[in-house]
N, C-alpha and C positions, 0 to 999 in steps of 0.2 A: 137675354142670357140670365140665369141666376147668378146670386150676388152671393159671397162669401164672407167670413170675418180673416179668415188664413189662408184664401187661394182664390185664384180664378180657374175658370174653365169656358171653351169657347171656339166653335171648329175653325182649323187653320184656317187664315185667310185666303190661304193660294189651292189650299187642295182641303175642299168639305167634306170628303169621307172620313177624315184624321179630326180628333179631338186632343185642344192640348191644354192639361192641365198643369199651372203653375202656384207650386206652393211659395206663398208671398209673405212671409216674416223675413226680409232677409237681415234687417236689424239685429235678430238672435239666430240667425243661419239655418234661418225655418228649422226651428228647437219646435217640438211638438209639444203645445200644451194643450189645454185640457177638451176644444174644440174642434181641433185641426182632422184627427180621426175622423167626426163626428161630419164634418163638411166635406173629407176623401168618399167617404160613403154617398153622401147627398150626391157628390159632383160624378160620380160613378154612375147610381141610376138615372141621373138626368140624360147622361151620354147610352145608357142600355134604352132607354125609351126613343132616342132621335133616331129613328130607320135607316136616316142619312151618314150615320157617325161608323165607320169601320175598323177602328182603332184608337186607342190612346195613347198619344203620347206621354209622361208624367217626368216634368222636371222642377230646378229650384231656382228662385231668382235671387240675383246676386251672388255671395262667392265660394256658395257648394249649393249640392243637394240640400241632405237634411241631417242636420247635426244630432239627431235622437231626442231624446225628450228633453223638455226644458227643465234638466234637474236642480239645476243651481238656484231657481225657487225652491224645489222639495230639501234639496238636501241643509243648504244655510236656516234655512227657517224651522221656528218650534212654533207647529201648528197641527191643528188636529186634521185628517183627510180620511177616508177608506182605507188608503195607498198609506197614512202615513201618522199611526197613533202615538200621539205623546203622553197624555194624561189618563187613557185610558187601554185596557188590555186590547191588544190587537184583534180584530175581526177577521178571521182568514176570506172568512167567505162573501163581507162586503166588499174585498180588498178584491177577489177573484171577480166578483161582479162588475168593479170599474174596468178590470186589465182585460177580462172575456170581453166584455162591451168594445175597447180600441182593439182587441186582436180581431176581431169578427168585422168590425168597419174599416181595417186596414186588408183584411180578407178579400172586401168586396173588388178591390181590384183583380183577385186574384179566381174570384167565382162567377164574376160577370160574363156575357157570353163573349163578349169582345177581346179579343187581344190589347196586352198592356205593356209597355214599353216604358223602364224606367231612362231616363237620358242622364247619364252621373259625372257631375262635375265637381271639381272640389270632394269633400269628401261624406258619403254615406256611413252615417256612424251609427253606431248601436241602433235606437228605434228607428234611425235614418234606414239603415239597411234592412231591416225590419217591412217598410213600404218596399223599398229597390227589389225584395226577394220576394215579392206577395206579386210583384208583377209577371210577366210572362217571360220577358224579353228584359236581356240587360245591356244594356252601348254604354262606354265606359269613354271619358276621358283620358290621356296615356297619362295624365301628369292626377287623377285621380284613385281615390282607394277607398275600401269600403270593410268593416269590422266592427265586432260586437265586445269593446272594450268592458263591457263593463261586467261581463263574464268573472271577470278577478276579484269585484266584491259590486257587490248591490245592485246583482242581475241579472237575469236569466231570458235569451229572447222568447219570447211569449207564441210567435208564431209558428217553430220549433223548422223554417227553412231551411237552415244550414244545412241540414243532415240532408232534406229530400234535394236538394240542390247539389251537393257535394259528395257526399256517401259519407259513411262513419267516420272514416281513415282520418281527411282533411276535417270534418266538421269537427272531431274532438280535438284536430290539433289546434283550432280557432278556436273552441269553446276553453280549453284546460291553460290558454296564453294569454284568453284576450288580446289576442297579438291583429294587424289589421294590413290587409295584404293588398298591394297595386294592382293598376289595371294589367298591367300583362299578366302577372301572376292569377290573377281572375280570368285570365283569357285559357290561356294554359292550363287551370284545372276544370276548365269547362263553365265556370261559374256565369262570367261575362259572353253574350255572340258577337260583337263587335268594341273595335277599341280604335279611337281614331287621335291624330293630333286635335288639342283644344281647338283650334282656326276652323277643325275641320266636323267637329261632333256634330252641330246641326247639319251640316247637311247627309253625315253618315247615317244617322238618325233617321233621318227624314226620306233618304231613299229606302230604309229597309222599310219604313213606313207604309209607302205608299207603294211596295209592292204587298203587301200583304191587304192594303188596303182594296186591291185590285182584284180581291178573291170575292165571292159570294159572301153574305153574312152568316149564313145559314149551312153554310159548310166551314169556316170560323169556326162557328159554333159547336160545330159538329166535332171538329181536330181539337178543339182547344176542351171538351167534356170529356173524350177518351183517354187523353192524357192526366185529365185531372183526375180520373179516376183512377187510374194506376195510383197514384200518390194515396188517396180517399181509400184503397184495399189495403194498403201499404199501413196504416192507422193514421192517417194525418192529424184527426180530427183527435182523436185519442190522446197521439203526444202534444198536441199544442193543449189539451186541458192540463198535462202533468208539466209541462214548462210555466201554466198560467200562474196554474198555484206556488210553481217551485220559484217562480219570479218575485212573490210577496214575501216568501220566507225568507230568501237572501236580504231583504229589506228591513226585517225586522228580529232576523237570528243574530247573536254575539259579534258575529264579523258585521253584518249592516248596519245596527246600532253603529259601531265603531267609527264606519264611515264616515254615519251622518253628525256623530257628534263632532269628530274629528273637522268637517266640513263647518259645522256652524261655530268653533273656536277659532280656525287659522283661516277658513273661507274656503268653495267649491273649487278654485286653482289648484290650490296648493293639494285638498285631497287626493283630485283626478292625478295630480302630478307624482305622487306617492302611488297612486293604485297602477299606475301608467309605466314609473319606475323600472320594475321587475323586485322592486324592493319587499319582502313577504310581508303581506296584511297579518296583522295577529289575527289570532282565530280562540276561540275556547275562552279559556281562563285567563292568558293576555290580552285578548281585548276585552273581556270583562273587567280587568282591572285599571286597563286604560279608560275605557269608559266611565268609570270610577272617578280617575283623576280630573277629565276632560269637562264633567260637569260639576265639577268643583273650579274650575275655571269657569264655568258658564253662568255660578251663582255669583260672581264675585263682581263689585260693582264696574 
């Protein structure tokens, strides 16, 4: 079996046509940092190359999914990244190069010819749901939810899901709230195909599984290209470049400064808890001037 630094992957013991990958940070609630992408991909063609593998399962170990990226390194810390200039003028397009690179390796669940099944427990959060929606198939937890919180400042989902998943209606009403919605209501707007009690999600999982597993691969493959190409006419590949880039600018525009400064004087808690609030983020000239103030706190011994 290949080895990973952020997950395993390895065909169910009881039934080998299913592949189940497990992301294993659960320390930081499989918080996606900076190789986790990079080994979703890896653990992805290993299972498109096994002939034997008819599916993937994709869950998280311990007490969610995947809680989004691991921001609370980017945001408290003054450090130089791609993603995250301090001392020097921001780079759009090395910033674009990092986030294209995880939006394309978070893709390959979604472009591989195998069916992909995210299993969601606990909660799918920003880059968390980000994988959950790149997969094919969604089984939800009842007592789990999933949203792209960080839509209200310092973020943009990169894969631009929401909308092909949802239609315009609900996607901008998730995109303009940041707001983060249960499994039933994922059920209900078509988001989720199954939602079971927690006692009961493996094995809800696991039967939808292994009836899909029960088909040809090669006809799989065949349902799972026609449909993605609806989506691929549709511009997919198009909007997730203008989400890629528009995801760097919230990070580095008046309001994202704001955040981040705001995050590395009072700490990533307390920010998320204000951006989370419904409390209004300054924007413009008030967060420039906060900004202002905020590192003038940050020079001070």
């Amino acid at each position: 079996m290949p080895t990973f630094d952020t997950l395993t992957i390895e065909p169910d013991h009881h039934h080998p046509r299913i592949a189940r990958l497990l992301l294993s940070r659960p320390e930081r609630l499989n918080a996606i940092n900076e190789q986790m992408p990079h080994d979703i991909r890896a653990a992805v063609e290993w299972a498109q190359a096994n002939d034997s593998i008819h599916v993937i399962i994709i869950e998280g170990a311990g007490k969610g999914f995947c809680g989004g990226y691991d921001l609370a390194s980017f945001a408290e810390q003054v450090r130089e990244h791609p993603c995250q200039q301090e001392k020097t003028p921001w780079e759009p397009m090395d910033d674009y190069a990092v986030m294209k690179r995880n939006t394309e390796d978070l893709m390959s669940l979604w472009r591989c010819s195998k069916p992909t099944i995210a299993k969601v427990h606990g909660y799918a959060a920003a880059g968390g749901s980000d994988i959950a929606l790149c997969c094919d198939l969604l089984v939800m937890a009842d007592n789990a939810r999933i949203g792209y919180m960080p839509t209200r400042v310092w973020g943009c989902p990169t894969t631009a899901m929401w909308t092909f998943r949802l239609g315009p209606t609900r996607a901008k009403e998730l995109m303009f709230t940041g707001d983060i919605i249960d499994a039933q209501t994922a059920l209900t707007w078509g988001l989720a195909n199954r939602v079971a009690p927690s006692d009961q999600l493996e094995a809800v999982t696991l039967e939808l599984a292994q009836r899909i597993a029960g088909v040809p691969r090669s006809h799989l493959a065949m349902h799972k290209m026609v449909v993605n190409q609806v989506m691929l006419t549709m511009g997919l590949e198009q909007t997730q470049m203008m989400a890629t880039v528009f995801d760097g600018i919230t990070r580095h525009n008046p309001e994202g400064l704001w955040f981040r400064r705001y995050a590395q004087v009072e700490g990533f808690k307390a920010a998320v808890a204000w951006r989370d609030s419904g409390r209004p983020i300054p924007d413009g000239d008030e967060a420039r001037a906060q900004i202002h103030e905020l590192e003038q706190r940050l020079k001070q011994p």
